[in-house]
C-alpha positions as CSV (number, residue, x, y, z in Angstrom):
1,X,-12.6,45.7,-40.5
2,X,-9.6,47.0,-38.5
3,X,-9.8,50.5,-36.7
4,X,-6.5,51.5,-39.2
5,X,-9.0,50.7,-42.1
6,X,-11.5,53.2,-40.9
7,X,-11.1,56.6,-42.4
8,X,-9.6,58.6,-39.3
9,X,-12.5,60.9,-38.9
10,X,-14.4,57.8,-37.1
11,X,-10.9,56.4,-35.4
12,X,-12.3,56.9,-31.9
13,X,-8.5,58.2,-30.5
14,X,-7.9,60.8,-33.3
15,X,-11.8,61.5,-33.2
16,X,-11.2,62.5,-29.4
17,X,-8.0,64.8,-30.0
18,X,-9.6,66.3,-33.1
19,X,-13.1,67.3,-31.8
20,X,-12.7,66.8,-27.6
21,X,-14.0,63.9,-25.7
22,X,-17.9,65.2,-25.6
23,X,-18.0,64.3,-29.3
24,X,-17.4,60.5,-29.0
25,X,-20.2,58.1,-27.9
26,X,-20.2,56.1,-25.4
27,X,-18.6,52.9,-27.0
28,X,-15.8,55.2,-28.6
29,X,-14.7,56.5,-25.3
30,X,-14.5,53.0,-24.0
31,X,-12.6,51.8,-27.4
32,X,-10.3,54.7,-26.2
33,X,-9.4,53.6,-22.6
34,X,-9.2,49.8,-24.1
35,X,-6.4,50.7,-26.7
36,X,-7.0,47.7,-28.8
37,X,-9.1,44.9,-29.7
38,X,-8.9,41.3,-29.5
39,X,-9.1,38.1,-32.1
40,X,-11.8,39.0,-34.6
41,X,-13.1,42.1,-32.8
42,X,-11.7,45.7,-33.9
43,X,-11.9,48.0,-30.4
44,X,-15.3,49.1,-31.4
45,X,-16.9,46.1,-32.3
46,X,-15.5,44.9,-28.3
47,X,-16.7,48.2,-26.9
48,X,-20.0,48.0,-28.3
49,X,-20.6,44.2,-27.0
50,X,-19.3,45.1,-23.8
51,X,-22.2,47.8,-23.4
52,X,-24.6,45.4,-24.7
53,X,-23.6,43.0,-21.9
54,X,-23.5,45.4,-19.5
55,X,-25.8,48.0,-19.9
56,X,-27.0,51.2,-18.3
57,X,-24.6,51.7,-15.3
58,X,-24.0,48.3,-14.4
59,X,-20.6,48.4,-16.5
60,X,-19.8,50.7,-14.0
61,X,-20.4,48.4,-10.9
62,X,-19.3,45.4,-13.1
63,X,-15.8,44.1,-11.2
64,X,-13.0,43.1,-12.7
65,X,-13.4,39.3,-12.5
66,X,-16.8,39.7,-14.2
67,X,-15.3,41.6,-17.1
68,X,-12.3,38.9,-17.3
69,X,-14.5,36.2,-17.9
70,X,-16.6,37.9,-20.8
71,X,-15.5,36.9,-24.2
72,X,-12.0,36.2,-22.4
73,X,-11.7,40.1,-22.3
74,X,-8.4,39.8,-20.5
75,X,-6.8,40.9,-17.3
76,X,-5.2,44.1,-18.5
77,X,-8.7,45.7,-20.3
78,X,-10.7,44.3,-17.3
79,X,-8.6,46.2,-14.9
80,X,-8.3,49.2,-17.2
81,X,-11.8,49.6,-16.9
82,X,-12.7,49.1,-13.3
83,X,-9.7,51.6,-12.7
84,X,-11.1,54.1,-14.5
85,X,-14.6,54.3,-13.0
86,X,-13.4,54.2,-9.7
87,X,-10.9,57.0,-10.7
88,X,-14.0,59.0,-12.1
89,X,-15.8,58.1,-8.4
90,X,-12.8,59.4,-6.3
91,X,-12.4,62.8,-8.3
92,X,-16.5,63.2,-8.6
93,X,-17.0,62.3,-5.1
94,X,-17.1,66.0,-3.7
95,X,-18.0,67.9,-7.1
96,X,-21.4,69.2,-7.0
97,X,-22.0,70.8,-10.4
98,X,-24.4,74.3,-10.1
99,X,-27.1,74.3,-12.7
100,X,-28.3,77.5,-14.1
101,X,-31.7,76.6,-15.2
102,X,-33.7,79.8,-15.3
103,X,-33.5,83.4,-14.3
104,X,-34.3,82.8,-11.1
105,X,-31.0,80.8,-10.6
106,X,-29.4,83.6,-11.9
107,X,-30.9,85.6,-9.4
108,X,-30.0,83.7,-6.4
109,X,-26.7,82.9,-7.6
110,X,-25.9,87.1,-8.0
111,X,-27.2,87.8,-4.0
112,X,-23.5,89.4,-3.6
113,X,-24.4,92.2,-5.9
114,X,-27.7,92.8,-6.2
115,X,-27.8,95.1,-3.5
116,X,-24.5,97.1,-4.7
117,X,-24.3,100.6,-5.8
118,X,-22.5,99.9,-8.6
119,X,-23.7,98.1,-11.5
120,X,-21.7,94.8,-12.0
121,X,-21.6,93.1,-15.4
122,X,-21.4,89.2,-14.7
123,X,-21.2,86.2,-17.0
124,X,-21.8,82.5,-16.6
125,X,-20.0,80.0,-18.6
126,X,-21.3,77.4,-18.9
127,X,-21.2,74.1,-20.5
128,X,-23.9,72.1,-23.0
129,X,-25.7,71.1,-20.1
130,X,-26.6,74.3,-18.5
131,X,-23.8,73.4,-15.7
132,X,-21.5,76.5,-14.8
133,X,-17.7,75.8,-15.7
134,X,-17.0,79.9,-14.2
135,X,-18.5,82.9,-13.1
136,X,-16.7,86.4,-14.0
137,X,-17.1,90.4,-13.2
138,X,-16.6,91.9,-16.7
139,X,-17.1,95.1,-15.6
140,X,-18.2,97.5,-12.9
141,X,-20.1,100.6,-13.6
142,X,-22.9,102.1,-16.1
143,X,-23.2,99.1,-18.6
144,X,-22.6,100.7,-22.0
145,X,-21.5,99.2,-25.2
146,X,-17.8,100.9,-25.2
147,X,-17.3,99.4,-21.8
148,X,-18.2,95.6,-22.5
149,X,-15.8,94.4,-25.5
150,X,-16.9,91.0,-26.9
151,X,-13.2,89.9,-27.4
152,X,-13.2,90.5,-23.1
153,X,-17.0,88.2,-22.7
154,X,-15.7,85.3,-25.0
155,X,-11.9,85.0,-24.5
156,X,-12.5,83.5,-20.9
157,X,-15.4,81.0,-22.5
158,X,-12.6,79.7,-25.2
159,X,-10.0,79.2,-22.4
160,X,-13.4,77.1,-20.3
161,X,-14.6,75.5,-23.0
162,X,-17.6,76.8,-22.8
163,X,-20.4,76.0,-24.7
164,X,-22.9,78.7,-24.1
165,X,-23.2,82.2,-21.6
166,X,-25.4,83.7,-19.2
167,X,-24.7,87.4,-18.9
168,X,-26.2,89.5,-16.0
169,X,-25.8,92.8,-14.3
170,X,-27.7,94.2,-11.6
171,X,-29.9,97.5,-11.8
172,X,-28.9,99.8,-8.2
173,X,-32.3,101.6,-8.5
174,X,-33.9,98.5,-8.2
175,X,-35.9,98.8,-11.9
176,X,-35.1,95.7,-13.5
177,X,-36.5,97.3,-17.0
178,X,-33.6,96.7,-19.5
179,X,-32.6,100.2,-20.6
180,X,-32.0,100.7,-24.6
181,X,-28.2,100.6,-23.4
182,X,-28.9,97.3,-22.1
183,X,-30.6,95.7,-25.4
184,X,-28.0,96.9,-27.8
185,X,-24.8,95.4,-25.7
186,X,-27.0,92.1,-26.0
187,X,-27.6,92.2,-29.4
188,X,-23.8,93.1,-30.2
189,X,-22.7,89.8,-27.8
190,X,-25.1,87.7,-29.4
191,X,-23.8,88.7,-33.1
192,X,-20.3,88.2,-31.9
193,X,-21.3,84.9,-29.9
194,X,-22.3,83.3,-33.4
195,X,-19.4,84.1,-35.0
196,X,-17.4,81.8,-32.4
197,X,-19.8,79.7,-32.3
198,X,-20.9,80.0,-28.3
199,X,-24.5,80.9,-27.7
200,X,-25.8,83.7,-25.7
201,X,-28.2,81.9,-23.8
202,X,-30.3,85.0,-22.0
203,X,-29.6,88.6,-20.7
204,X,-30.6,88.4,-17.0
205,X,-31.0,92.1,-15.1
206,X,-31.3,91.6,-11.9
207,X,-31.8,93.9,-8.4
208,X,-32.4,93.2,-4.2
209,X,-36.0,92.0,-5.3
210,X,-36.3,91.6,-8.4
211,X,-35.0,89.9,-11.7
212,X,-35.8,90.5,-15.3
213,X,-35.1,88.1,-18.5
214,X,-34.4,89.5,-22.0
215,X,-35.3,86.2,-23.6
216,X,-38.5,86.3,-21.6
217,X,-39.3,89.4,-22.6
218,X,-38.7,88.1,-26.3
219,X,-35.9,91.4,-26.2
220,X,-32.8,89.1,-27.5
């Protein structure tokens, strides 16, 4: 079967620009980068041998000779290939993604405000794997529910992409207890997060020795 036979929800190129790149598999993303496929081998058919051949990461070591030489692949997709891995190396090579696995991450990550006077409402957007895309100040002062505005939260995660968010504020008196203030501006985020479709992952409160989480607490 040709790829122009497939219905164009599975065509892997108008699959990317319909749904993003983190919705394609593996083999789809490398149909993608190979454009087309070869004599009686639609794109995917080709992608899917070639990680078969070459699986795990060694596709990604593989040079461009030994990807000539497998079922005649060709000079151009070889080198299409290679290129692009070592294009992914070059821009990775100094990019150390920050995980935010836990509340005590959160913690650690908020020691410029933990000790303020003011109380600083902070969110972490991040993506599907916990990695953080951006951290923002929402707001500084008494965290009340006509002070943080959904529409201000999520319009930052829609322009990152974001896939879920962390929010945070520290507590100045150093009691991390969430106040009843504190539980119902959660509650309204994580209404509003549905709606979007963005997850409200945890409500972390932190202070200078001392963090709290609402989802440990079973509060969200």
């Amino acid at each position: 079967m040709k790829i122009k036979d497939l219905p164009k929800v599975d065509r892997p190129r108008e699959k990317l620009e319909k749904y993003g790149p983190d919705k394609l598999s593996n083999a789809e993303l490398l149909a993608v980068i190979l454009g087309k496929g070869m004599k009686g081998l639609n794109v995917l058919e080709l992608s899917h041998k070639i990680f078969r051949k070459f699986s795990g990461t060694s596709l990604a070591d593989a040079n461009s000779k030994e990807l000539k030489n497998f079922l005649g692949l060709g000079g151009a997709k070889s080198c299409a290939i290679v290129a692009c891995f070592e294009l992914s190396r070059r821009l990775l090579k100094d990019k150390k993604a920050e995980l935010i696995l836990s509340p005590k991450d959160v913690w650690e990550n908020l020691i410029d405000i933990r000790n303020s006077k003011k109380e600083h409402f902070i969110v972490f957007y991040l993506d599907s794997r916990n990695q953080k895309i951006q951290r923002e100040v929402i707001s500084v002062g008494t965290l009340n529910a006509s002070l943080i505005h959904p529409r201000e939260v999520f319009e930052p995660a829609i322009c990152h992409s974001a896939a879920q968010i962390l929010i945070s504020h520290n507590h100045p008196s150093g009691d991390v207890r969430p106040s009843d203030d504190d539980i119902s501006v959660t509650k309204r985020l994580i209404n509003a997060g549905k709606i979007l479709g963005i997850e409200v992952i945890d409500h972390v409160v932190v202070s200078q020795c001392a963090y709290l989480s609402l989802k440990c607490e079973n509060l969200l």
